[in-house]
N, CA, C and O atoms as CSV, one atom per row, in Angstrom:
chain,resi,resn,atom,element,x,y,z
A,1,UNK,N,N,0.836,-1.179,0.000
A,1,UNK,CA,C,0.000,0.000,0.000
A,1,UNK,C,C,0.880,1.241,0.000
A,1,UNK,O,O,1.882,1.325,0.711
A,2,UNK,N,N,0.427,2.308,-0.913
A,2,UNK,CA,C,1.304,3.704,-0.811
A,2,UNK,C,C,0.736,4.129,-0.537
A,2,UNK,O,O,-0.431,4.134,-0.930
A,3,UNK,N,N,1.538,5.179,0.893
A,3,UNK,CA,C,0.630,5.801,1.474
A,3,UNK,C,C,0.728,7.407,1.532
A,3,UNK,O,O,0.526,8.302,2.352
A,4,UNK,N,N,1.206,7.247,0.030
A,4,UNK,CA,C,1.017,8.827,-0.662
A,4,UNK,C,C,-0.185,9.188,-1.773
A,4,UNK,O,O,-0.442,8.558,-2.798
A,5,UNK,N,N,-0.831,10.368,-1.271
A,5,UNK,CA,C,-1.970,9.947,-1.831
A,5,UNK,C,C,-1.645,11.093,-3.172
A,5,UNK,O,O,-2.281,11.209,-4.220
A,6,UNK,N,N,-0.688,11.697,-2.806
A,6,UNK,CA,C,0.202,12.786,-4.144
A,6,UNK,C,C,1.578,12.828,-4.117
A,6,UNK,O,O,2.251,12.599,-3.112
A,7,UNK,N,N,2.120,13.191,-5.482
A,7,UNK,CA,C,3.321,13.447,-5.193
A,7,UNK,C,C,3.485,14.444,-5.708
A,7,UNK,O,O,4.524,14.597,-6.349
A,8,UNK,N,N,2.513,15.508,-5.620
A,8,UNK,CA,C,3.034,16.612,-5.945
A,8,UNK,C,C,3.240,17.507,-4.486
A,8,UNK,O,O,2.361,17.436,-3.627
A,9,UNK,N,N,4.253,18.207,-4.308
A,9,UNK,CA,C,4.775,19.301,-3.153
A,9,UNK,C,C,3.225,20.313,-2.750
A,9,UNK,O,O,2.113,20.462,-3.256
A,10,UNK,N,N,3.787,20.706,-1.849
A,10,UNK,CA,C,2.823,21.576,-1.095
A,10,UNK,C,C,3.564,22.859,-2.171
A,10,UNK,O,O,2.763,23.208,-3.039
A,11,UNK,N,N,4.220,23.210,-2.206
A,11,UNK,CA,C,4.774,24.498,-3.247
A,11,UNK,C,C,4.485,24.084,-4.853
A,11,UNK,O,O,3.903,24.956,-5.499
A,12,UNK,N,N,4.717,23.251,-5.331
A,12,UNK,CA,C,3.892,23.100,-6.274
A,12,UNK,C,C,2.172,23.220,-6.206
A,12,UNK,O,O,1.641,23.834,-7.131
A,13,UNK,N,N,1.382,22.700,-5.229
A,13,UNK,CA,C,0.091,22.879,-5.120
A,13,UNK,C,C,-0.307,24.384,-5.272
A,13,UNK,O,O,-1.217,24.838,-5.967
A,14,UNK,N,N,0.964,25.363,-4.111
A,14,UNK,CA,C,0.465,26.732,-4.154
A,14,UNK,C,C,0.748,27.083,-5.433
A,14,UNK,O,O,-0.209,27.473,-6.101
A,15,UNK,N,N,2.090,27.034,-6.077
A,15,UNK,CA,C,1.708,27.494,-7.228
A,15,UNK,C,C,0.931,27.154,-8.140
A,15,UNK,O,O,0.732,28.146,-8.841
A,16,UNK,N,N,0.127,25.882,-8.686
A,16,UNK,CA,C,-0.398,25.994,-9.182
A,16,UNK,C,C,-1.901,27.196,-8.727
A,16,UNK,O,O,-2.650,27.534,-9.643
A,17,UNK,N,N,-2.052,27.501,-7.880
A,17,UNK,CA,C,-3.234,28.747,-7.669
A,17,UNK,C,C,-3.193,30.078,-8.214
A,17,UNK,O,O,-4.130,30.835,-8.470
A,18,UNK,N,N,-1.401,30.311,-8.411
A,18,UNK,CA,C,-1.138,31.545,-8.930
A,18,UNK,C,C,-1.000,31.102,-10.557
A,18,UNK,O,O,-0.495,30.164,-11.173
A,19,UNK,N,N,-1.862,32.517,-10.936
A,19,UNK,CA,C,-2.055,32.013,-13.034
A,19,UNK,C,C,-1.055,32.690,-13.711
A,19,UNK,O,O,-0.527,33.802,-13.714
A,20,UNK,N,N,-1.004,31.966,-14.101
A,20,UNK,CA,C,0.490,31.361,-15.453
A,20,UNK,C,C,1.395,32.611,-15.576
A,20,UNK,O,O,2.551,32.598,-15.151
A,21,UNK,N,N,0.970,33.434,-16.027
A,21,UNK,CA,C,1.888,34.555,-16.697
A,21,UNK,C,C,1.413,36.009,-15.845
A,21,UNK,O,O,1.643,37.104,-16.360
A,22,UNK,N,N,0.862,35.918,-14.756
A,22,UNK,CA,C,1.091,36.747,-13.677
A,22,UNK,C,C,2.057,37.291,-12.877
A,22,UNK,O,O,1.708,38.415,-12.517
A,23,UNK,N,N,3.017,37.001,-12.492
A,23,UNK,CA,C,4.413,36.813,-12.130
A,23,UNK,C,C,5.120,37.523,-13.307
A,23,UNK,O,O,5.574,38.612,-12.958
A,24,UNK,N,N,5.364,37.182,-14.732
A,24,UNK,CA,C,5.809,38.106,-15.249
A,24,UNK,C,C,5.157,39.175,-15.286
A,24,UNK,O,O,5.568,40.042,-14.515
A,25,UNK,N,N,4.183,39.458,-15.980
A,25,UNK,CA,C,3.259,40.573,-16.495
A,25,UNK,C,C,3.764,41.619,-15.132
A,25,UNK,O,O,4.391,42.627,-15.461
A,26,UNK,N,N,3.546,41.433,-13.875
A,26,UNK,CA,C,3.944,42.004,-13.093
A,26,UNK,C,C,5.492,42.805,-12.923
A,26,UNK,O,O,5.700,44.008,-12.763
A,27,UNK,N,N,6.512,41.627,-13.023
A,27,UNK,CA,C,7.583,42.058,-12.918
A,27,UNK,C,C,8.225,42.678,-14.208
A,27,UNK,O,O,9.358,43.106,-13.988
A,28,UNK,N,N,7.670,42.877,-15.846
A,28,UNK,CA,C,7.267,43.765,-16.285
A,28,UNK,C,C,6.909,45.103,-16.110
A,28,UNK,O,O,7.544,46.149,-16.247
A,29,UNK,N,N,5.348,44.764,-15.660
A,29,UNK,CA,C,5.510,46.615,-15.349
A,29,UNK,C,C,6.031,47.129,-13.908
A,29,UNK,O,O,6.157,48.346,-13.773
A,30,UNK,N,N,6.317,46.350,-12.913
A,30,UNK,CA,C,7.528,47.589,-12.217
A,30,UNK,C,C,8.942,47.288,-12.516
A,30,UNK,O,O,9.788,47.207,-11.625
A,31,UNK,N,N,9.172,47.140,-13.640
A,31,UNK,CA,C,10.908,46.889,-14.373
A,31,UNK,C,C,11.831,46.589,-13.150
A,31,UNK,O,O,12.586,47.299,-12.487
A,32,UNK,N,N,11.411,44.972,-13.090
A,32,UNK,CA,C,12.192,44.262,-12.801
A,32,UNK,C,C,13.175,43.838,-13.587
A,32,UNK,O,O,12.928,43.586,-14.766
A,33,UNK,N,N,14.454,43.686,-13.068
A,33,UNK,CA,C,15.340,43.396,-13.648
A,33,UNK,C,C,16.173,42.447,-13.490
A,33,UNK,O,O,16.857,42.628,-12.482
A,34,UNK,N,N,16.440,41.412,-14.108
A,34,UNK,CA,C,16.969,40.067,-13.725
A,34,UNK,C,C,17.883,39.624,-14.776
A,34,UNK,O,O,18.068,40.148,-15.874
A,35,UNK,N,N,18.491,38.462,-14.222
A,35,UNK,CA,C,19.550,38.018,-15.122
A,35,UNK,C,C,19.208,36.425,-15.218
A,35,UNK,O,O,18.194,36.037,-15.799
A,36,UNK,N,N,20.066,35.600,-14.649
A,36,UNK,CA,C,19.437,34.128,-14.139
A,36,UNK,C,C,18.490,33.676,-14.094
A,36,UNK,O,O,17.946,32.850,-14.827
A,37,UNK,N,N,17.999,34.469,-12.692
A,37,UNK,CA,C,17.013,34.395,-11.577
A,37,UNK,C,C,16.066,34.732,-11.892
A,37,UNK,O,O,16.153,35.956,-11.981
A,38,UNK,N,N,14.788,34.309,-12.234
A,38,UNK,CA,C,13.766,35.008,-12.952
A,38,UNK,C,C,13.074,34.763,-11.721
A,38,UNK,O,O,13.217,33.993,-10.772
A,39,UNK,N,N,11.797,36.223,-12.249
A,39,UNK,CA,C,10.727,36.026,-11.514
A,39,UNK,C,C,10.345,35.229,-10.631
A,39,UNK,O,O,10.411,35.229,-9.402
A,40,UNK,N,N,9.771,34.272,-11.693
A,40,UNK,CA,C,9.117,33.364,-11.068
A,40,UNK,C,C,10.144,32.375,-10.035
A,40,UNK,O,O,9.524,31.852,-9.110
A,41,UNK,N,N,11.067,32.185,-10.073
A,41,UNK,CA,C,11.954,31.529,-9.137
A,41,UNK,C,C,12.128,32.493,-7.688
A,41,UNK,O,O,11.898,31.992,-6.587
A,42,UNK,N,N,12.561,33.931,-7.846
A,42,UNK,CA,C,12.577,34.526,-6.750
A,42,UNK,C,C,10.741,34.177,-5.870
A,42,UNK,O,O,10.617,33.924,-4.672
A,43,UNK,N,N,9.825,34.249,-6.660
A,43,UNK,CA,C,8.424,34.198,-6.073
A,43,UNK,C,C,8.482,32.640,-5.038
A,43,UNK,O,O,7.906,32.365,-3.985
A,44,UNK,N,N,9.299,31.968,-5.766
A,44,UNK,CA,C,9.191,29.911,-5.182
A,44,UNK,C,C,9.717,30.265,-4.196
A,44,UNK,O,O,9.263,30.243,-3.052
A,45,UNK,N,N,11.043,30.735,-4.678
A,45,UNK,CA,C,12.181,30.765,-3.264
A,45,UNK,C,C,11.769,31.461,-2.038
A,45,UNK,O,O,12.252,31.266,-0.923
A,46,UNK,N,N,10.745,32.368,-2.366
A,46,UNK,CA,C,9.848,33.788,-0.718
A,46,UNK,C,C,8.685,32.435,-0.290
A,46,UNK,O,O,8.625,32.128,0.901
A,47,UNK,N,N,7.941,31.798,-1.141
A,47,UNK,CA,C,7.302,31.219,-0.841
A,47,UNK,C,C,7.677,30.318,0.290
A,47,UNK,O,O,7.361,30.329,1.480
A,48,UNK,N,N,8.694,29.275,-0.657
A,48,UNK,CA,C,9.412,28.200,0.460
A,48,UNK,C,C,10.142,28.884,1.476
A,48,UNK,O,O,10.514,28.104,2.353
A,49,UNK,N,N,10.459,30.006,1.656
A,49,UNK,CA,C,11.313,30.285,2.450
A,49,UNK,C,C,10.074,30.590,3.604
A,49,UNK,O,O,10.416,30.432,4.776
A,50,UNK,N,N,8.971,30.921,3.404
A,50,UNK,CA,C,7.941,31.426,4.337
A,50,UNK,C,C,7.461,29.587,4.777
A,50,UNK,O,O,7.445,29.207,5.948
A,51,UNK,N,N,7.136,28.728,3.673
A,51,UNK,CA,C,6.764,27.042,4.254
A,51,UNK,C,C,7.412,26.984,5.157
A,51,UNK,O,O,6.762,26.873,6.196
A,52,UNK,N,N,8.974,27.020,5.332
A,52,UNK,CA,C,9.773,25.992,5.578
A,52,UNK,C,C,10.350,26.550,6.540
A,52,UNK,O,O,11.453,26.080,6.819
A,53,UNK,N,N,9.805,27.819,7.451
A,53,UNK,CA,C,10.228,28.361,8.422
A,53,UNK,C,C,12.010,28.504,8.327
A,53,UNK,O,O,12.736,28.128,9.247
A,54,UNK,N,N,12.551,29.145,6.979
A,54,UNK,CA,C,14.045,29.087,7.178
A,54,UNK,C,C,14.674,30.476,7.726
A,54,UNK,O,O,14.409,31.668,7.575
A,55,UNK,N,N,15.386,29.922,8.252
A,55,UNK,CA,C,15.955,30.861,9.567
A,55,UNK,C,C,17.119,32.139,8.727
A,55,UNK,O,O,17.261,33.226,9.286
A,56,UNK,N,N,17.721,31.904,7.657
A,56,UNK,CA,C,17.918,32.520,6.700
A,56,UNK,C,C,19.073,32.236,5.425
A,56,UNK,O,O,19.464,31.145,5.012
A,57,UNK,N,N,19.350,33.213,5.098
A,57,UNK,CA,C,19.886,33.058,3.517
A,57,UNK,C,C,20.082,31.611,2.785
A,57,UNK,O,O,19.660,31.052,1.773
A,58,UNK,N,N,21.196,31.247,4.161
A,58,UNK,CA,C,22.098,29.968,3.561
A,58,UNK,C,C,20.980,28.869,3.715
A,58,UNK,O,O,21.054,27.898,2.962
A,59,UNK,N,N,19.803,28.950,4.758
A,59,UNK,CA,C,19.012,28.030,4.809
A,59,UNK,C,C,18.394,28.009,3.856
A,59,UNK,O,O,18.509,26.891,3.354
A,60,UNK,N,N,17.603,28.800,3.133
A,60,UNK,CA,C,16.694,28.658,1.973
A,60,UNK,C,C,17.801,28.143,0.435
A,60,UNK,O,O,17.494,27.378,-0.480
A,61,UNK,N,N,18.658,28.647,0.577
A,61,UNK,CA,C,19.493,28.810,-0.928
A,61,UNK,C,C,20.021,27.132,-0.613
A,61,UNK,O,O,19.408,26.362,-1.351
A,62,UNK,N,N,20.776,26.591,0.093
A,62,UNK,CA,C,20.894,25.285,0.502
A,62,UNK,C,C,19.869,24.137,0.167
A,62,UNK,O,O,19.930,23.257,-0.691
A,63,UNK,N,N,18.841,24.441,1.180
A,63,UNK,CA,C,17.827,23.787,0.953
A,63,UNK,C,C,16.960,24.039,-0.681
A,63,UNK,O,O,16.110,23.250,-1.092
A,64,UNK,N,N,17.179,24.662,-1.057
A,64,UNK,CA,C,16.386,24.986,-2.581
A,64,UNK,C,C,17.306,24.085,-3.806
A,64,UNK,O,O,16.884,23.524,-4.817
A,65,UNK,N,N,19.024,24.225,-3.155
A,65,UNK,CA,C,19.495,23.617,-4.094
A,65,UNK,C,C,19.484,22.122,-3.823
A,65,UNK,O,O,19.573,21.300,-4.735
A,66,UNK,N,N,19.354,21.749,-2.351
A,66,UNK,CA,C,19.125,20.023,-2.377
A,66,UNK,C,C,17.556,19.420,-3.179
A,66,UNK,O,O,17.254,18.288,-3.555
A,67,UNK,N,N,17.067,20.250,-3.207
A,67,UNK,CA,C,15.650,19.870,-3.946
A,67,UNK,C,C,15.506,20.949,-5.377
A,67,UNK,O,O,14.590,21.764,-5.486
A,68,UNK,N,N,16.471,20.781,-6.288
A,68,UNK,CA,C,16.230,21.315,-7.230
A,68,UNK,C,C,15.851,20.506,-8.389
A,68,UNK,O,O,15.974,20.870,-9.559
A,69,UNK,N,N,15.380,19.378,-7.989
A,69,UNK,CA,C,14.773,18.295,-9.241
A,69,UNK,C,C,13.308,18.400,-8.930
A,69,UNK,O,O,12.552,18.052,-9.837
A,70,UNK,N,N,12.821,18.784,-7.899
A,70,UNK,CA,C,11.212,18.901,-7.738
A,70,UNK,C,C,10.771,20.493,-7.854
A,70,UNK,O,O,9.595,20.759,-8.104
A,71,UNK,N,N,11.803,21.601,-7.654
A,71,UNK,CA,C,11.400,22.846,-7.921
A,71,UNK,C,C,11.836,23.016,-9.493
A,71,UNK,O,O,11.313,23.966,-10.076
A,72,UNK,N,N,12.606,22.313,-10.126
A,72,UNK,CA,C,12.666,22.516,-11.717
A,72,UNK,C,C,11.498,21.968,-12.057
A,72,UNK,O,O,11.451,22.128,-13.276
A,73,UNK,N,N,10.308,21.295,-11.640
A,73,UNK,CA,C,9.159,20.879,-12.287
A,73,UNK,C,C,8.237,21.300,-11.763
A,73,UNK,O,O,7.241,20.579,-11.711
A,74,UNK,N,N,8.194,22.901,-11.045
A,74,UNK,CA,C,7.280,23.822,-10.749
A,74,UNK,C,C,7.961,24.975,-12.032
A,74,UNK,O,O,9.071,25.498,-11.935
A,75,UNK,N,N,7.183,25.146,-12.969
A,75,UNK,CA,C,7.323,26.356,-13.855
A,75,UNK,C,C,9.135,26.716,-14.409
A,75,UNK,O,O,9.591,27.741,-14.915
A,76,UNK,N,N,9.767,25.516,-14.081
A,76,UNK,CA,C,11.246,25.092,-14.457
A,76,UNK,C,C,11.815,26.523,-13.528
A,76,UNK,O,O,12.220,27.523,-14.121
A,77,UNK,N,N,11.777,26.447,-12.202
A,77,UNK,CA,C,12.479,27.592,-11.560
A,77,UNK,C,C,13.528,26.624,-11.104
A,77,UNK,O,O,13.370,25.456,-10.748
A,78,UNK,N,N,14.673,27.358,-11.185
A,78,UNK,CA,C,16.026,27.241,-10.799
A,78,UNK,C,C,16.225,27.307,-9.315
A,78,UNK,O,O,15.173,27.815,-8.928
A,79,UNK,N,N,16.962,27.087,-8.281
A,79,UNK,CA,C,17.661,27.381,-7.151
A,79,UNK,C,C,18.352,28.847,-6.787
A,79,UNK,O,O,18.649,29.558,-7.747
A,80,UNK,N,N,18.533,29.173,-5.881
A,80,UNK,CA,C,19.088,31.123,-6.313
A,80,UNK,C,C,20.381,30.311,-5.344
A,80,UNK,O,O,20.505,29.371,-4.558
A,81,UNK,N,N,21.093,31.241,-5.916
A,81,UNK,CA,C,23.067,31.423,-5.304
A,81,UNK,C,C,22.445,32.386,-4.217
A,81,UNK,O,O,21.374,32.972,-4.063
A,82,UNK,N,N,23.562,32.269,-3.585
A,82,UNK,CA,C,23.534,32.879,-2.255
A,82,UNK,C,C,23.266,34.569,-2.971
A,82,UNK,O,O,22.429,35.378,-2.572
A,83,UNK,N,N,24.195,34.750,-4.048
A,83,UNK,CA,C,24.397,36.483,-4.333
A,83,UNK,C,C,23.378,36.439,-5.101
A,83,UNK,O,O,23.036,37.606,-5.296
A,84,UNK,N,N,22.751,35.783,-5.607
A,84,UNK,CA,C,21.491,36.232,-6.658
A,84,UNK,C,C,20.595,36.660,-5.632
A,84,UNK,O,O,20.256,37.843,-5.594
A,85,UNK,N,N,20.067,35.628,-4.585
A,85,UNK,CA,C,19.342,35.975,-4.140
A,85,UNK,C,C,19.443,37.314,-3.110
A,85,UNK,O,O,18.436,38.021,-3.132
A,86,UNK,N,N,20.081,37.569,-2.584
A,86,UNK,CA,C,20.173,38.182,-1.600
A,86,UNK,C,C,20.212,40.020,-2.446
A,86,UNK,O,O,19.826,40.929,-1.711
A,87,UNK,N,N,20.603,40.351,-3.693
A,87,UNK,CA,C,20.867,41.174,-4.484
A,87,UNK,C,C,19.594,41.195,-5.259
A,87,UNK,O,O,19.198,42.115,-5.975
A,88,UNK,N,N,19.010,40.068,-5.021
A,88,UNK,CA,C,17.598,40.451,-6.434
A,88,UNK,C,C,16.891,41.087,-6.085
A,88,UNK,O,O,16.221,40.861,-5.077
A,89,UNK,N,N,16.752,42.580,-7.131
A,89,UNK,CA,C,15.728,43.416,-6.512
A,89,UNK,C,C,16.473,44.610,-6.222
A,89,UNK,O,O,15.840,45.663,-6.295
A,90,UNK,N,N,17.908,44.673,-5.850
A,90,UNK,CA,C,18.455,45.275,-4.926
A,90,UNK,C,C,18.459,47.159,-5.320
A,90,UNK,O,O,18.753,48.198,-4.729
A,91,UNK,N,N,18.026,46.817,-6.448
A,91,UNK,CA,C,17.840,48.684,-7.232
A,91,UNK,C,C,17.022,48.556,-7.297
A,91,UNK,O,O,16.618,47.394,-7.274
A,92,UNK,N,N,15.836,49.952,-7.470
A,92,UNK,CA,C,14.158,49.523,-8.098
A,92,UNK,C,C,14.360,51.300,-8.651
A,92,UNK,O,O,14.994,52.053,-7.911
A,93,UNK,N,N,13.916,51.704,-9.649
A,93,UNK,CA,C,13.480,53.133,-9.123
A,93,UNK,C,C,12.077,53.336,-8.674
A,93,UNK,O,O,11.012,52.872,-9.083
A,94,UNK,N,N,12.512,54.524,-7.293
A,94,UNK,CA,C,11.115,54.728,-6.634
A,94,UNK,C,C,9.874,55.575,-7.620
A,94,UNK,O,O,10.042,56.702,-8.085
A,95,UNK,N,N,8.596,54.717,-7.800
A,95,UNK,CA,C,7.566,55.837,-8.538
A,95,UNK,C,C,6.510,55.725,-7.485
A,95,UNK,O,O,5.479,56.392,-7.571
């Protein structure tokens, strides 16, 4: 008997609630600016970092990269480096 009744993640579940091309369209119009790290990966990584109660940087970026075969099959988001993440975002101009 398996006594999984899914195998899809609790972060995959949430994202599937958020629609498809929201996340960009957004980071679009307040000119976001990225390299790597897209959007939608910084959005996984705040998410899990809020699940998974991580205490900080190295915890989330660590933990994101030991499970980067189940977050590449949420919307193919990548893992963030310690400097991506911590820098993404790090200019905005104020309007």
């Amino acid at each position: 008997m398996n006594p999984l009744k899914s195998t899809v993640s609790v972060l995959a579940q949430i994202a599937s609630w958020i629609p498809d091309r929201i996340i960009d369209n957004l980071a679009k119009k307040y000119k976001i600016q990225t390299r790597a790290f897209s959007a939608t990966s910084h959005v996984m990584a705040m998410l899990y970092a809020h699940l998974a109660h991580s205490l900080s940087l190295n915890d989330i970026c660590d933990s994101l990269h030991n499970h980067a075969g189940p977050l590449a099959q949420i919307r193919n988001c990548t893992p963030p480096s310690r400097n991506g993440l911590s820098h993404a975002n790090k200019t905005r101009n104020a309007e």
